[in-house]
N, CA, C and O of each residue as an XYZ file, in Angstrom:
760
protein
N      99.873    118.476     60.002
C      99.635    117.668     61.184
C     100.864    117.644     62.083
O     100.655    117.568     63.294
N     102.371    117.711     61.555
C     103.259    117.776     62.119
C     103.626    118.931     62.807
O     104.455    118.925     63.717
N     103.034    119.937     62.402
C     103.062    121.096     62.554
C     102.834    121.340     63.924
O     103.572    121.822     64.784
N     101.075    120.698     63.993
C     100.026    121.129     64.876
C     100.798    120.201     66.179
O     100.809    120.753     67.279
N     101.297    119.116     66.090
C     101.666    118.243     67.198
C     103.152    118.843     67.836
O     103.519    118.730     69.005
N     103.584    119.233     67.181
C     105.059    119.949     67.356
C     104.329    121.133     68.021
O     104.780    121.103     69.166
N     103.699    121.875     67.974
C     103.155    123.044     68.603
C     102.354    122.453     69.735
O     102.405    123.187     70.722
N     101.810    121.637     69.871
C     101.256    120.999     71.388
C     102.366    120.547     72.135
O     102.455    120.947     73.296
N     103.027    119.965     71.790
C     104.032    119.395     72.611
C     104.867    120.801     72.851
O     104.921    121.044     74.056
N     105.468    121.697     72.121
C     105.922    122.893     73.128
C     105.136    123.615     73.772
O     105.595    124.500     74.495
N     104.009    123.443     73.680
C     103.222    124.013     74.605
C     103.373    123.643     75.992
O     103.683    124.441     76.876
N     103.049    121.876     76.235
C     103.031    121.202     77.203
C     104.527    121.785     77.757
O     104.721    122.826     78.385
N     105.373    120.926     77.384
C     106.572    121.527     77.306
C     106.947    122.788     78.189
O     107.307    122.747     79.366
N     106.783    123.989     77.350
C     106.643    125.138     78.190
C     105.779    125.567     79.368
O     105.934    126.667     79.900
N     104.865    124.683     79.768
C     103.761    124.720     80.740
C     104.331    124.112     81.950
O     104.302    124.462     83.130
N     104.879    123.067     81.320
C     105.414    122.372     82.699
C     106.987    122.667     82.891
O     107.446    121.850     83.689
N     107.786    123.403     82.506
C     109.056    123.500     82.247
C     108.848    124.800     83.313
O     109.744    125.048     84.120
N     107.433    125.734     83.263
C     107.397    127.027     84.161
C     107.658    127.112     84.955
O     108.342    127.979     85.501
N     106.754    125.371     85.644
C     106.711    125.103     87.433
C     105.207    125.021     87.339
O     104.778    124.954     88.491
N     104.373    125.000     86.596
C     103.064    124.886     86.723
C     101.839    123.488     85.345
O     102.041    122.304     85.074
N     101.345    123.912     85.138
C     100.975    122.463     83.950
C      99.424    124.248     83.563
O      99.237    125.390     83.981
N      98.881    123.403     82.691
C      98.307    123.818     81.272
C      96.615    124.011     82.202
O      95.924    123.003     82.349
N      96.224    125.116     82.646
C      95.046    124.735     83.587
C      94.949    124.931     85.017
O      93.901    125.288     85.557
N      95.856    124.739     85.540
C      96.192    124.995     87.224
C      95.778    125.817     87.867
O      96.600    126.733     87.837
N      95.021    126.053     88.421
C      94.793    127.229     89.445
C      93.769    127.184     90.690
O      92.664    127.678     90.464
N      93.947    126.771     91.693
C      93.833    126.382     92.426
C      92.943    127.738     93.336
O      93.383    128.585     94.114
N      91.783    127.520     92.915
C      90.931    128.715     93.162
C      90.431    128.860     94.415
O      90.601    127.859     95.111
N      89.712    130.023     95.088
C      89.086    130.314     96.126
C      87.979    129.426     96.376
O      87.541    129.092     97.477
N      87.433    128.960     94.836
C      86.405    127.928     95.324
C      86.834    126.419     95.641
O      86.069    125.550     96.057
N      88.155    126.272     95.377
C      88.817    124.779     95.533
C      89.353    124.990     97.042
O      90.059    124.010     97.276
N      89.336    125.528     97.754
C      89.645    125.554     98.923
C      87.917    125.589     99.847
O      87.668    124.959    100.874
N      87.132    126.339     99.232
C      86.132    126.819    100.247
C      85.343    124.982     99.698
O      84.174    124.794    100.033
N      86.090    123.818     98.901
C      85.076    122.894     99.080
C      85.773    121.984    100.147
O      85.206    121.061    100.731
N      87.128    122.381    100.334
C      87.963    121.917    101.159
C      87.703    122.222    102.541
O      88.236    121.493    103.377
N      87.011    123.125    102.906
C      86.447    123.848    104.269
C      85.090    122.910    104.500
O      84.848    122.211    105.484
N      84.513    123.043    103.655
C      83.269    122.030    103.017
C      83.364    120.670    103.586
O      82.845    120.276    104.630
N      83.951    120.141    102.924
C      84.261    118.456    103.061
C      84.825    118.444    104.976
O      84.616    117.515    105.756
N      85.495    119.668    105.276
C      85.894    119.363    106.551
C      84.617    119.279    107.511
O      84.486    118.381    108.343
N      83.426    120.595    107.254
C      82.430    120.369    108.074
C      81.303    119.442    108.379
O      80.620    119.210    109.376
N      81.386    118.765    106.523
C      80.915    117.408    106.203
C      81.037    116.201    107.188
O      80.133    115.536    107.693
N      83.003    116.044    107.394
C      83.506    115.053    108.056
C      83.033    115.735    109.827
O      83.345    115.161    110.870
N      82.437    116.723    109.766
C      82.387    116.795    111.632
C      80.818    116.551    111.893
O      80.272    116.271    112.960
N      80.108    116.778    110.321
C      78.344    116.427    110.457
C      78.772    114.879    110.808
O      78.319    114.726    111.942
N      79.131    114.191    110.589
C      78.977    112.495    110.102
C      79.337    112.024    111.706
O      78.875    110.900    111.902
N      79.851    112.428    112.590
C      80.087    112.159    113.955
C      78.944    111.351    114.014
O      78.047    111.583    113.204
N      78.827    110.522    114.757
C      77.822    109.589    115.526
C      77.665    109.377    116.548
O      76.637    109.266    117.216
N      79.235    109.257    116.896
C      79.363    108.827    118.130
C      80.703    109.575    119.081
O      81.870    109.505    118.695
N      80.245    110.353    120.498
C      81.276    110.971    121.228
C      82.777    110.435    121.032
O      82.889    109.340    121.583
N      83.971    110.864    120.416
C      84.949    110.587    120.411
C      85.772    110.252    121.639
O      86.913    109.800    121.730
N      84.923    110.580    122.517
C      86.243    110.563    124.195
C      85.410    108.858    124.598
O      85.601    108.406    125.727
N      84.424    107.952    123.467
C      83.676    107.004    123.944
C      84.564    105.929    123.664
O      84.531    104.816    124.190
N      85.460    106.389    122.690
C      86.600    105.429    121.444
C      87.967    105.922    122.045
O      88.798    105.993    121.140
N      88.539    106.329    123.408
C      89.627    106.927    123.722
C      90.444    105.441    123.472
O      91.551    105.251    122.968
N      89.396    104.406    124.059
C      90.535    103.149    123.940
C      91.129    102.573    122.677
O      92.016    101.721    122.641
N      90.519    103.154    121.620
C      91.048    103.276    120.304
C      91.821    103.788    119.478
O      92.341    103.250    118.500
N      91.926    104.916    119.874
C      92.835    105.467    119.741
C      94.424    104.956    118.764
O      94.637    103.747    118.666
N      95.367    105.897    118.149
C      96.389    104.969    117.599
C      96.498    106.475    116.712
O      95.552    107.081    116.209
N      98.126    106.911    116.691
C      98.442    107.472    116.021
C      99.062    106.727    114.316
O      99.962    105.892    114.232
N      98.595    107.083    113.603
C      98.415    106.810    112.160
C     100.134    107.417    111.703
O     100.835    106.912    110.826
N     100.413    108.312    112.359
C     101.883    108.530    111.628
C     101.683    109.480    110.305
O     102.491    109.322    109.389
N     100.672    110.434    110.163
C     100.565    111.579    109.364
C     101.826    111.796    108.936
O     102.675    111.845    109.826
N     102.394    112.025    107.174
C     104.048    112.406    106.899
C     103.450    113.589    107.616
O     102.306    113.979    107.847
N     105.302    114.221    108.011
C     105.300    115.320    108.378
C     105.627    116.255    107.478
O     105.894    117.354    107.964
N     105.716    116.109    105.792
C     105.271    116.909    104.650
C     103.959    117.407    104.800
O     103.596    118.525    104.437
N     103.172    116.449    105.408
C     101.445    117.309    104.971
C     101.306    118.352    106.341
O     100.508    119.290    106.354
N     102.145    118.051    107.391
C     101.841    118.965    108.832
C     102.787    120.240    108.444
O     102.416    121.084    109.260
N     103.636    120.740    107.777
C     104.477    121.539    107.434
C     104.853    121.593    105.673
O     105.874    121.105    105.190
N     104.224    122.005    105.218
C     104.449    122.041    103.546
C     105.127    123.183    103.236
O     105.535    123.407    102.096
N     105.244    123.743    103.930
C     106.056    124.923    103.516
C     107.299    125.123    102.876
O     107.777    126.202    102.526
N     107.817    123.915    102.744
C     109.155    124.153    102.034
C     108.771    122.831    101.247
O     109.861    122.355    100.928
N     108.077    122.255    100.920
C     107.390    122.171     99.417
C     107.380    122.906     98.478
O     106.947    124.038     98.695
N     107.943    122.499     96.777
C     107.880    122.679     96.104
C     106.355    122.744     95.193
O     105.786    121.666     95.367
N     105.761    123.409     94.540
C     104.104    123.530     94.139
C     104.216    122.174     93.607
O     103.633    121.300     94.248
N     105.000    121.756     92.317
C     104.569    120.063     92.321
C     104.127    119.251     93.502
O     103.016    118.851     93.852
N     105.489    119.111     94.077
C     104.915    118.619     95.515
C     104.325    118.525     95.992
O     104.076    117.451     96.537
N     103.572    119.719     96.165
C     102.450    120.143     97.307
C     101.230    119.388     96.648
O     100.505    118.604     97.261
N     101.063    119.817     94.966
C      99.742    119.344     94.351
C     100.044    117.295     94.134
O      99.155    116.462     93.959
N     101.131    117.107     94.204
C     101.113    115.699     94.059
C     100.729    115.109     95.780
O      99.870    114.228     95.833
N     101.187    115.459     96.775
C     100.855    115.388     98.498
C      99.432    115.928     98.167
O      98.722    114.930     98.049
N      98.791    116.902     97.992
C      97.258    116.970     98.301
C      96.717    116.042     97.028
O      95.584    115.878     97.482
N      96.705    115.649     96.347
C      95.917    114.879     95.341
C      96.364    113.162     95.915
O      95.438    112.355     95.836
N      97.129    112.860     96.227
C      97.067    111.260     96.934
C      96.767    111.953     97.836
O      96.110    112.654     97.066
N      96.588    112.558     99.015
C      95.751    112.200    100.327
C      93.967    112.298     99.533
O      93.064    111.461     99.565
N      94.012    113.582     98.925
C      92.140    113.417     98.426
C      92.003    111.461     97.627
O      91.176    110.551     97.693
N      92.950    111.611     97.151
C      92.480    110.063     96.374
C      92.180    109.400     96.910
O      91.213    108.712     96.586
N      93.043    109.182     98.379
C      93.512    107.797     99.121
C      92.098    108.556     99.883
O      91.212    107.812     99.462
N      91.457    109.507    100.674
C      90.445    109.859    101.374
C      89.407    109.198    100.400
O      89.022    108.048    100.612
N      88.903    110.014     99.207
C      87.741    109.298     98.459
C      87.910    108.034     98.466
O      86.835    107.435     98.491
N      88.913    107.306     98.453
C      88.796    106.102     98.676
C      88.543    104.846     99.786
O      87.972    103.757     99.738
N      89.277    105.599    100.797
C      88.760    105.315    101.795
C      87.313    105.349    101.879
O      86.839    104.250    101.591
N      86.311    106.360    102.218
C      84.982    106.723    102.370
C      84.141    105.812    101.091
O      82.949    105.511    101.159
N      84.963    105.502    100.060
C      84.006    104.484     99.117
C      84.414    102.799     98.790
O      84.362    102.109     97.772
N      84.941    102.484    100.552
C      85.256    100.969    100.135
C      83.368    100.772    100.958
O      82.652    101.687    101.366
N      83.150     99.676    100.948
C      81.514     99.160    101.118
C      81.590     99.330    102.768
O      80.877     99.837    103.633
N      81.892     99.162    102.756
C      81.705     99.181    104.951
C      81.347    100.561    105.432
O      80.476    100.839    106.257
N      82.260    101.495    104.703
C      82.180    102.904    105.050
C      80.504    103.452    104.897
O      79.923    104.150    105.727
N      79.975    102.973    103.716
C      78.514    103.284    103.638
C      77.577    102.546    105.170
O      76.479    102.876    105.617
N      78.092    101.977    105.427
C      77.098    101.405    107.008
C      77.393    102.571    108.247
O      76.676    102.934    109.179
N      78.746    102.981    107.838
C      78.942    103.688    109.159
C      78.423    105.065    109.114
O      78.175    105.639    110.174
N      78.217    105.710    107.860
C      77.807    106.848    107.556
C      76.397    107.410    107.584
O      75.525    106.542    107.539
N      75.959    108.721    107.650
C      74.561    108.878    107.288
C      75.195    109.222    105.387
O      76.059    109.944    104.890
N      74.190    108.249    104.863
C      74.611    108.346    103.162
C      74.301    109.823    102.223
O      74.644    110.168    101.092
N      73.638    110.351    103.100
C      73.312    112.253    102.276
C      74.506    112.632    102.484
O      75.251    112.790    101.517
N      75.013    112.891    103.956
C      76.543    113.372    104.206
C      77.292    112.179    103.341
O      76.950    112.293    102.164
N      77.880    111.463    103.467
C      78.822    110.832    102.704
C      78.891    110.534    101.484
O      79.837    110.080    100.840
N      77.460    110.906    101.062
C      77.427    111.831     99.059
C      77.870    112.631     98.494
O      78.358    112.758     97.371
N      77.616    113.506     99.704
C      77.881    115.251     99.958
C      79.619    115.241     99.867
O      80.325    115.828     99.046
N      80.120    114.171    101.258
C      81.951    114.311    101.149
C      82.285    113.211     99.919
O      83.427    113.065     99.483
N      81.436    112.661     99.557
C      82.051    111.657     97.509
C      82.379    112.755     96.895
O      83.509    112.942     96.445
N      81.020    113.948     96.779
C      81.428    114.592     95.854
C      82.211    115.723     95.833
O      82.555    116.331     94.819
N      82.487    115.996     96.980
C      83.562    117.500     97.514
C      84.768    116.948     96.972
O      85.478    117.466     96.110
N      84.944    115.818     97.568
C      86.323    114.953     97.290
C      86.543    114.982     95.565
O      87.385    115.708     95.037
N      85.710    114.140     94.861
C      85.983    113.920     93.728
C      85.844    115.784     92.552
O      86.434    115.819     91.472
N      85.091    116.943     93.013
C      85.762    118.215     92.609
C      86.791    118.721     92.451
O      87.262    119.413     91.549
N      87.575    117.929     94.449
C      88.812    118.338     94.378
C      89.922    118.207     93.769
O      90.884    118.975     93.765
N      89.714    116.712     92.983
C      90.306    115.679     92.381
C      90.583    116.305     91.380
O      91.655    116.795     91.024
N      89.431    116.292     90.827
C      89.338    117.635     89.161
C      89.654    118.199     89.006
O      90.288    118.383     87.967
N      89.443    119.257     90.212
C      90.467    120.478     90.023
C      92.334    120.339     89.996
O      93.185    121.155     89.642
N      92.464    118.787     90.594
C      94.099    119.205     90.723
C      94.342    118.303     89.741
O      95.435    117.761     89.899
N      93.823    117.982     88.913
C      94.304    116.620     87.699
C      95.383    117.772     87.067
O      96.613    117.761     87.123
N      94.122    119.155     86.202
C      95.556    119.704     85.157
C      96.427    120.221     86.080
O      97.375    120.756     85.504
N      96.509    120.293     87.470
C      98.180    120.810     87.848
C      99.062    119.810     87.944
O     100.248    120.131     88.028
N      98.715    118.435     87.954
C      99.823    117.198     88.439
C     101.049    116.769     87.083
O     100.876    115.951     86.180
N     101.934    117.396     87.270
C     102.931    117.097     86.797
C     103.321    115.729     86.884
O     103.282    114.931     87.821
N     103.880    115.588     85.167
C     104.218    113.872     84.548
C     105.854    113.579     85.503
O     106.131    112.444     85.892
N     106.432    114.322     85.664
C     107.658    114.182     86.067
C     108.210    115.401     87.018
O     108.557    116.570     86.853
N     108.058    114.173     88.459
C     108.322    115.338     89.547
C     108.911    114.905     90.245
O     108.690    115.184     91.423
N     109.952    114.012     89.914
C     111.359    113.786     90.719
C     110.957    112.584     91.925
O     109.905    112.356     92.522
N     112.238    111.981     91.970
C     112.080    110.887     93.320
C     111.389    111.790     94.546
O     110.468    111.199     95.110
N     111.668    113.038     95.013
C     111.296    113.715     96.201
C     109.697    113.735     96.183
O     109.091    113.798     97.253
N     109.106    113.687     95.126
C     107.720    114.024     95.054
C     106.920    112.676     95.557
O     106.040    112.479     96.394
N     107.746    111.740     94.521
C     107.478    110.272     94.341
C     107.541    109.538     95.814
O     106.470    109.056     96.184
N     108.471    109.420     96.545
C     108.616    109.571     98.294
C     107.555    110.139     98.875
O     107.077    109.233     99.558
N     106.969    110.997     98.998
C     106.163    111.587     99.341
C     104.860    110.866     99.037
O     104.176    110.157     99.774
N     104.714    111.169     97.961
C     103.378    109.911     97.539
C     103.252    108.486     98.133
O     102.253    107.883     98.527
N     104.704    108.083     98.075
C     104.649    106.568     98.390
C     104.034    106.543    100.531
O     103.323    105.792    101.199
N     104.736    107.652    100.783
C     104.234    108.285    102.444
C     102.821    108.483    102.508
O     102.090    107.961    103.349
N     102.480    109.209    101.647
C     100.994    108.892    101.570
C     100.152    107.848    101.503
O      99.077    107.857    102.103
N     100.467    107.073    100.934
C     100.039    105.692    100.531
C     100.006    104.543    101.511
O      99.135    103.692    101.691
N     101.455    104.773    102.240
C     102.066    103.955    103.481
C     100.512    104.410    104.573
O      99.650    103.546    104.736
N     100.373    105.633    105.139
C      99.548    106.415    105.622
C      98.609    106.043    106.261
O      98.318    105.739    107.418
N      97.859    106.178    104.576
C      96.460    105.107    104.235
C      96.028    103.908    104.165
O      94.886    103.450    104.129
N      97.639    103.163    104.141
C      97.124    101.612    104.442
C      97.357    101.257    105.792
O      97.162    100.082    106.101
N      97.742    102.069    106.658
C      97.659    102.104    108.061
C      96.456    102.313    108.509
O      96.086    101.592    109.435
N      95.637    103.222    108.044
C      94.520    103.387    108.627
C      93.944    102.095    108.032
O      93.945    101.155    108.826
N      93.347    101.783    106.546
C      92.950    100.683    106.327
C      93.108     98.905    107.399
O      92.570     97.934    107.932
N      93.826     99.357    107.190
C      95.009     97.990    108.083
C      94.207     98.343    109.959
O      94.021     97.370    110.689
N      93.919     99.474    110.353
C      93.745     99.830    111.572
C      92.104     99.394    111.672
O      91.654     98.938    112.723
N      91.072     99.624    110.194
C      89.950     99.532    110.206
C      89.545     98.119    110.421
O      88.544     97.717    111.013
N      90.803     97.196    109.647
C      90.540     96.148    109.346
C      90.533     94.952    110.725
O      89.806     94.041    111.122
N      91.768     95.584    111.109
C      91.679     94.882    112.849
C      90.603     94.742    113.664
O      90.167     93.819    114.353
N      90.119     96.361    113.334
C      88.886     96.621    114.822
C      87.675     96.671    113.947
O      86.755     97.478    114.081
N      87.786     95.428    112.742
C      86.506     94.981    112.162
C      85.491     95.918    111.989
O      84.292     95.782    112.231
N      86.297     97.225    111.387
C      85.021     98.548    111.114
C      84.416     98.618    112.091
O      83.249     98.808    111.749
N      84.504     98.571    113.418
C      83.697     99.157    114.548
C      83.245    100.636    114.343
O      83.694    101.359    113.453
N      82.168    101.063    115.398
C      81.828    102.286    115.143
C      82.937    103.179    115.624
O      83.288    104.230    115.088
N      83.523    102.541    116.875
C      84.958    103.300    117.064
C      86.107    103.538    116.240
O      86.949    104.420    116.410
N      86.075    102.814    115.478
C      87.194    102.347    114.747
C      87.192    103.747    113.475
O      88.006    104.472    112.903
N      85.412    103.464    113.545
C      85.088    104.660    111.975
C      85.268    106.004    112.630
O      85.398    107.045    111.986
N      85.268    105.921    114.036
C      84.996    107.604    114.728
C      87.037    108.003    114.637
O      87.572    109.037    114.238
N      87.581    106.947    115.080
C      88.642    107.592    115.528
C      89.327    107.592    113.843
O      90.397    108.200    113.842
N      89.018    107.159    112.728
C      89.397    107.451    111.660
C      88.817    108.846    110.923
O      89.446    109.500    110.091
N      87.720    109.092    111.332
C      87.013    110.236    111.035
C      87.421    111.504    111.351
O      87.330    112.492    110.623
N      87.994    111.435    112.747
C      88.951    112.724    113.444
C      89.976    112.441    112.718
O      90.018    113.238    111.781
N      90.925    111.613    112.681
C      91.894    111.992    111.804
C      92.396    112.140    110.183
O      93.498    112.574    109.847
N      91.459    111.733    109.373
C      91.017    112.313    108.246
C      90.677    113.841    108.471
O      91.102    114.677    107.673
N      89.961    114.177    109.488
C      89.237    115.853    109.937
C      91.020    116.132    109.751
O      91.482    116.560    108.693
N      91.798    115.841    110.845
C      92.865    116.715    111.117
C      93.789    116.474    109.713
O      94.481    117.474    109.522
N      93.962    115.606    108.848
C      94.811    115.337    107.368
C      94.377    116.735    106.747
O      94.952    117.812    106.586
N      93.036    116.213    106.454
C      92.235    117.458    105.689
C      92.225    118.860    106.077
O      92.113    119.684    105.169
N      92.316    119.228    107.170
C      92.607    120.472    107.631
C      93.942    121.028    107.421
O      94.098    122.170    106.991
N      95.078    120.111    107.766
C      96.315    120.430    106.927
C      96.840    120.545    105.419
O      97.797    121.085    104.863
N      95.670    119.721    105.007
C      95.767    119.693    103.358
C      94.907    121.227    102.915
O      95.204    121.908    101.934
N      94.099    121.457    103.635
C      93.264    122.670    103.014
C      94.125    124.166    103.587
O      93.963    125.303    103.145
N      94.797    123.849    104.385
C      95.756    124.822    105.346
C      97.059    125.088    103.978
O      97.513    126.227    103.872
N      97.500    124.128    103.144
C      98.349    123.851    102.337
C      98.141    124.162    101.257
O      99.053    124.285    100.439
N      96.430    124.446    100.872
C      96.034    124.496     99.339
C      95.839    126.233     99.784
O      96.107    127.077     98.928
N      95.477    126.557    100.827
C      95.492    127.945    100.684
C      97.165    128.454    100.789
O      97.114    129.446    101.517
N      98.194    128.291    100.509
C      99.344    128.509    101.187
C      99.480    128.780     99.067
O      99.969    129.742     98.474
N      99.051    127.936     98.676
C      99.355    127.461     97.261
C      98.423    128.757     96.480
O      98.862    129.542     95.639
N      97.053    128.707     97.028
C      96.469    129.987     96.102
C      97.010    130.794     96.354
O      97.113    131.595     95.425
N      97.690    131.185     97.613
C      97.964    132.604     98.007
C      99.191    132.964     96.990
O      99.420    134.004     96.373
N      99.842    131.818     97.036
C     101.507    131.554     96.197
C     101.450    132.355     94.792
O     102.173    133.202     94.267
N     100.133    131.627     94.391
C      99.748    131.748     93.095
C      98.671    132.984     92.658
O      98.150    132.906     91.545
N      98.341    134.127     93.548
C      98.067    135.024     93.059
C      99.148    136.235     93.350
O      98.927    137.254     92.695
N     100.121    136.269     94.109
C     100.913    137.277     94.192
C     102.081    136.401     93.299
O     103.157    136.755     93.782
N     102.265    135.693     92.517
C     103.402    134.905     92.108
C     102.818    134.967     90.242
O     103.490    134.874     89.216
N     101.110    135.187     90.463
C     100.927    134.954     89.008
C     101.064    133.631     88.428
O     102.157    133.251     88.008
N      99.568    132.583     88.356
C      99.245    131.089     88.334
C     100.364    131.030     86.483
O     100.542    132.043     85.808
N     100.662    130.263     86.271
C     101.838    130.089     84.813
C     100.108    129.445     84.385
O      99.879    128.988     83.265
């Protein structure tokens, strides 16, 4: 038994010691649900966006998720897994179901929560204050928008002009996960 646990743990060990975790690979189909969920978020429109101009409000996107490129792959998979979290979450507090047509916003539950899956085995246990910052930016982010919903009492404006900018998060996050497959087939996934 000591044996067998001593041999898991260098496994882990050596998995994450590579730069990668036990599982990782961040496939052609984990991006094409990421393309997915984006066309999802442009079905769900309701209402003309230039109708909500007075709503408007820049959210303060980190500028890690607009430029990832000098991201480290932890990084990158710890920055795209809190924005998908903090997104599925968003879209499943109770209000969000009024503003939505509920087939589409089944459709983006479950794109979201795939994506989730897929990046659980890459998220590294220990990825440094820089990663951890980053997350906490994420988080900051999302309770801005929350905080923004909460003011303008879930208006339909309120859900439109959050909807475009979730569209534009997500487009940088899926812009980022292909940056990562590409990484990881000429680099060879560990």
């Amino acid at each position: 038994m000591a044996f067998m646990l001593s041999l898991l743990t260098a496994l882990v060990v050596f998995s994450y010691s590579s730069g990668g975790s036990l599982g990782c690979d961040l496939s052609q189909n984990h991006v094409h649900i990421s393309r997915k969920n984006l066309v999802l978020l442009h079905q769900m429109r309701r209402i003309s966006p230039s109708f909500c101009l007075k709503d408007r409000k820049d959210f303060g996107l980190p500028q890690e998720m607009v430029d990832g490129s000098h991201l480290q792959k932890a990084q990158a998979i710890s920055v795209l897994h809190e924005m998908l979290q903090q997104t599925f979450l968003l879209f499943h507090i109770k209000r969000s179901s009024a503003a939505w047509d509920s087939i589409l916003l089944d459709k983006l539950h479950s794109g979201l929560h795939q994506q989730l899956e897929d990046l659980d085995p890459c998220l590294v246990q220990e990825m440094g204050e820089q990663a951890s910052a980053l997350g906490m930016a994420m988080k900051k982010y999302f309770q801005g928008i929350h905080l923004y919903l909460k003011e303008k009492k879930y208006s339909d404006c309120a859900w439109e002009i959050v909807r475009v900018e979730i569209m534009r998060a997500l487009s940088f996050s899926t812009n980022l996960q292909e940056r990562l497959r590409i990484m990881d087939e000429h680099l060879g996934s560990p």
